[in-house]
C-alpha beads as a LAMMPS data file, in Angstrom:
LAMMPS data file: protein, C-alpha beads

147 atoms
146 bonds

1 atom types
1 bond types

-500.0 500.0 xlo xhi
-500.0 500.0 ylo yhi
-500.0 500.0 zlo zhi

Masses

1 110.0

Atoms # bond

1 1 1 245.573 -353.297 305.068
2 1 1 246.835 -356.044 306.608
3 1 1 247.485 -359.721 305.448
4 1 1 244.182 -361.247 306.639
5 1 1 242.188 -358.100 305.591
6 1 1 243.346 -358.511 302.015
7 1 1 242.837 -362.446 302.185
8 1 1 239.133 -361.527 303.180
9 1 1 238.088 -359.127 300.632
10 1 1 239.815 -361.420 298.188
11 1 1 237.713 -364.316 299.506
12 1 1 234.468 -362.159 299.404
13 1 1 235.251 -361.128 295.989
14 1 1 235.769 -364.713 294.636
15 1 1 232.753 -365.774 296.364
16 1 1 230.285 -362.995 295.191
17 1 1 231.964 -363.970 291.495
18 1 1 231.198 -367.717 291.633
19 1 1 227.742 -366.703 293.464
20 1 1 226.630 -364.371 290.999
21 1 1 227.761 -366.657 288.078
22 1 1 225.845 -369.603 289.549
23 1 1 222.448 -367.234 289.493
24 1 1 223.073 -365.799 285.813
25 1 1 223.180 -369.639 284.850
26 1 1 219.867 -370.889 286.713
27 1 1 218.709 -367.352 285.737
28 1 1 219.401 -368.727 281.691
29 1 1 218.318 -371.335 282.122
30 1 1 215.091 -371.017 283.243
31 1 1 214.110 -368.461 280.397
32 1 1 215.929 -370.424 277.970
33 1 1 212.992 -372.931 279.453
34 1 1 210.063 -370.767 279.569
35 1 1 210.817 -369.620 275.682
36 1 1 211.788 -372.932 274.175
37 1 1 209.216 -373.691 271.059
38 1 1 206.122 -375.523 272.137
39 1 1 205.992 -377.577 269.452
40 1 1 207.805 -378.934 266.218
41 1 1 207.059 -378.422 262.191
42 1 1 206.203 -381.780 260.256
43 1 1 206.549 -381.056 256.437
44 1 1 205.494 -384.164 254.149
45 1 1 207.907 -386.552 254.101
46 1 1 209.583 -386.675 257.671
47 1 1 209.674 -388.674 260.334
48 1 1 207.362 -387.329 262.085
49 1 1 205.031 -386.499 259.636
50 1 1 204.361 -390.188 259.758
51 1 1 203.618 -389.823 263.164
52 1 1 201.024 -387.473 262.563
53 1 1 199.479 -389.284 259.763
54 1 1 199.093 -392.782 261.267
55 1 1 197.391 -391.359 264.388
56 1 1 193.114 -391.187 263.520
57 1 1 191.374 -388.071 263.755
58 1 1 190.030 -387.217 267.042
59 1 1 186.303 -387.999 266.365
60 1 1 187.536 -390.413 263.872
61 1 1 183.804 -391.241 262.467
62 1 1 183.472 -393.730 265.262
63 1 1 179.622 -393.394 266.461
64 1 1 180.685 -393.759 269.879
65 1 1 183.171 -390.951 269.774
66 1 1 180.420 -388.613 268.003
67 1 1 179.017 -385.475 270.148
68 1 1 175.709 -385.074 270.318
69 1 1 173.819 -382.001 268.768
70 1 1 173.677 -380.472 271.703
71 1 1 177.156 -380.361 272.778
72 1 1 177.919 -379.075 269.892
73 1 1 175.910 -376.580 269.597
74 1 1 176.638 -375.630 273.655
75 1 1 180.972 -375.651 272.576
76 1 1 180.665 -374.366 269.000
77 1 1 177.183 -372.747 267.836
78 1 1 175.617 -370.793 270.883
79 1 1 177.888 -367.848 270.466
80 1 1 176.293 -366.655 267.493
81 1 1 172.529 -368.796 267.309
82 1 1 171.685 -367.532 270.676
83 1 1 171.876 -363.645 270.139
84 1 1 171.092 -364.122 266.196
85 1 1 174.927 -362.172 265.616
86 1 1 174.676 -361.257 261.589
87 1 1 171.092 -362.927 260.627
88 1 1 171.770 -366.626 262.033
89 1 1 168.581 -368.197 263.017
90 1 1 167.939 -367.756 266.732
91 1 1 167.854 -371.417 268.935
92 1 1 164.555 -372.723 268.946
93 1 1 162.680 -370.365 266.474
94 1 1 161.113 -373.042 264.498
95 1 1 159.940 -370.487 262.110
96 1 1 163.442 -369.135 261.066
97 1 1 164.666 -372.775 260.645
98 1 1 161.555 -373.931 258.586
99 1 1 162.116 -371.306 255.933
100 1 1 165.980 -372.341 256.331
101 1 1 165.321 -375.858 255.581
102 1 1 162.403 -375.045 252.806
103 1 1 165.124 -373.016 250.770
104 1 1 167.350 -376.520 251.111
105 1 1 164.205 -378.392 249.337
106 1 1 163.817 -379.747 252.322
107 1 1 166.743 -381.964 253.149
108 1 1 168.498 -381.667 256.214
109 1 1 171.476 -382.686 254.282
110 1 1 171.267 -379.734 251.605
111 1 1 171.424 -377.401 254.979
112 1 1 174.250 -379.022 256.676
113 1 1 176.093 -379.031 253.131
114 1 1 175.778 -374.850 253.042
115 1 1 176.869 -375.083 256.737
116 1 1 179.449 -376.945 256.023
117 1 1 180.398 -374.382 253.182
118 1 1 179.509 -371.175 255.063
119 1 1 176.662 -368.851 254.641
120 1 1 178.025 -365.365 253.900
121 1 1 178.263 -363.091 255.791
122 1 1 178.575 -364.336 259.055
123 1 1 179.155 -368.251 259.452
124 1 1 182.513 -369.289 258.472
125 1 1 182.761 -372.727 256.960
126 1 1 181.751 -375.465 259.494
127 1 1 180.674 -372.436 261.978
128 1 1 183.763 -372.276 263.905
129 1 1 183.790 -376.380 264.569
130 1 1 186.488 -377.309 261.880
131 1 1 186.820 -380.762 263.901
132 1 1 183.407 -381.575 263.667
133 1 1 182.125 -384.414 261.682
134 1 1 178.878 -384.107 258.744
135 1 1 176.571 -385.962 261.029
136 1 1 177.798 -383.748 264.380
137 1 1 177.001 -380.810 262.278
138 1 1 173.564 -382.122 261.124
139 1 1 172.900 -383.259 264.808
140 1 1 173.836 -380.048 266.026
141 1 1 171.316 -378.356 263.243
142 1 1 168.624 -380.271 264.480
143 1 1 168.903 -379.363 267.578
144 1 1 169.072 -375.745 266.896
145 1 1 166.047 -375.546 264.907
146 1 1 163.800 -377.306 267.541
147 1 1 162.081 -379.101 264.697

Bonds

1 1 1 2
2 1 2 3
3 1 3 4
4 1 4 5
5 1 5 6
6 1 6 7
7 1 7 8
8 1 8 9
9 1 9 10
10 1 10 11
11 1 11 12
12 1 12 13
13 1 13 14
14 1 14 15
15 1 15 16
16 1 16 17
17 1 17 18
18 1 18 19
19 1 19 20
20 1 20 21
21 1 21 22
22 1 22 23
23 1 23 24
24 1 24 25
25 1 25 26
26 1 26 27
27 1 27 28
28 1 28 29
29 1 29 30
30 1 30 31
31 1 31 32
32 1 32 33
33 1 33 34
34 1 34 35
35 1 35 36
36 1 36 37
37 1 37 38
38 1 38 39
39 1 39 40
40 1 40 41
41 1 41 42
42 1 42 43
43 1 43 44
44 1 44 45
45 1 45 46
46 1 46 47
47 1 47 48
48 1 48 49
49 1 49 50
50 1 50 51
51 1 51 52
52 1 52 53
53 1 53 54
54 1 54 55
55 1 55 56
56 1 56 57
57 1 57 58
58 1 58 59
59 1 59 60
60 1 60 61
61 1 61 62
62 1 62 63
63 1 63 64
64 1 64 65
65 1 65 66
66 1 66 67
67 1 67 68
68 1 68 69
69 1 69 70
70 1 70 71
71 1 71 72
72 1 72 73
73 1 73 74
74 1 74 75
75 1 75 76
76 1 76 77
77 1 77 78
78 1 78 79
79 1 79 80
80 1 80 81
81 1 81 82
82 1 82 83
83 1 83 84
84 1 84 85
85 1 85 86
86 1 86 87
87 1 87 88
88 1 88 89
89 1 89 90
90 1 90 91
91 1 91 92
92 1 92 93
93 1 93 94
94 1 94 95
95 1 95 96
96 1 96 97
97 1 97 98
98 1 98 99
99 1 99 100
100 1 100 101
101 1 101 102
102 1 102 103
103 1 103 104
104 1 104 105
105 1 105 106
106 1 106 107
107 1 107 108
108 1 108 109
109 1 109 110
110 1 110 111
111 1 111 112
112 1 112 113
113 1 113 114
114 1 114 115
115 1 115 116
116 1 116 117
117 1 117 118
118 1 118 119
119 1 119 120
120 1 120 121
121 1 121 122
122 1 122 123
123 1 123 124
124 1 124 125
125 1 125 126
126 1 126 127
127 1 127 128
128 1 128 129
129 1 129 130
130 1 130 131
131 1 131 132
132 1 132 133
133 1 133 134
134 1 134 135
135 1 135 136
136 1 136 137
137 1 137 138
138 1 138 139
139 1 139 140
140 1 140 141
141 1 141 142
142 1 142 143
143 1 143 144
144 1 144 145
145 1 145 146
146 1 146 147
């Protein structure tokens, strides 16, 4: 080979080197990005943790921030009220929710308080709203039982 030939292939070489070092780096880099952690752990006592604590709650009992019945029962309770999954009371079937609220003495509070408990065996405590105020629950029972 001659002078210039060599010179070449040595040039090519160097270049597909640096080249191909360059694209493993962005290549890191960009899953180092994709699986970097979303989020950080706050234990008691850190930084923060303070943070955290001095920000209110998202429906922080202000009346104006309160969903109504319905929209809670449309994001949270329809899943299960609407097809009656595991004995709930079906939307609207004022009978169903009479005898509910009759085994409660009565009080629409007694019944949100089991709600807010869970009724075995299907509704989990709070249904499956664990953000949801007392009075969004209770709203969101009235609404359901159509009485």
């Amino acid at each position: 080979m001659t002078i210039v030939k060599k010179f070449l292939v040595a040039s090519a070489t160097m270049l597909a080197l640096v080249a191909g070092t360059a694209f493993a780096s962005s290549v890191d880099q960009a899953i180092a990005e994709r699986i970097k952690p979303f989020g950080n752990v706050c234990l008691l006592g850190d930084p923060c943790a303070d943070e955290v604590a001095a920000t209110p709650a998202s429906n922080g009992g202000d009346v104006a921030d309160a969903r109504s019945g319905q929209q809670v029962y449309q994001q949270f309770c329809t899943s299960c009220h609407a097809n009656g999954v595991l004995g709930a009371p079906l939307t609207n079937d004022a009978d169903a929710w009479g005898e509910r609220l009759a085994a409660w003495n009565d009080s629409w509070e007694e019944l949100t308080d089991s709600a807010i408990a869970g009724i075995p065996p299907g509704m989990p405590a709070r249904g499956t709203c664990s953000d949801c105020s007392d009075d969004e629950l209770m709203e969101s029972i009235k609404y359901m039982s159509g009485l």
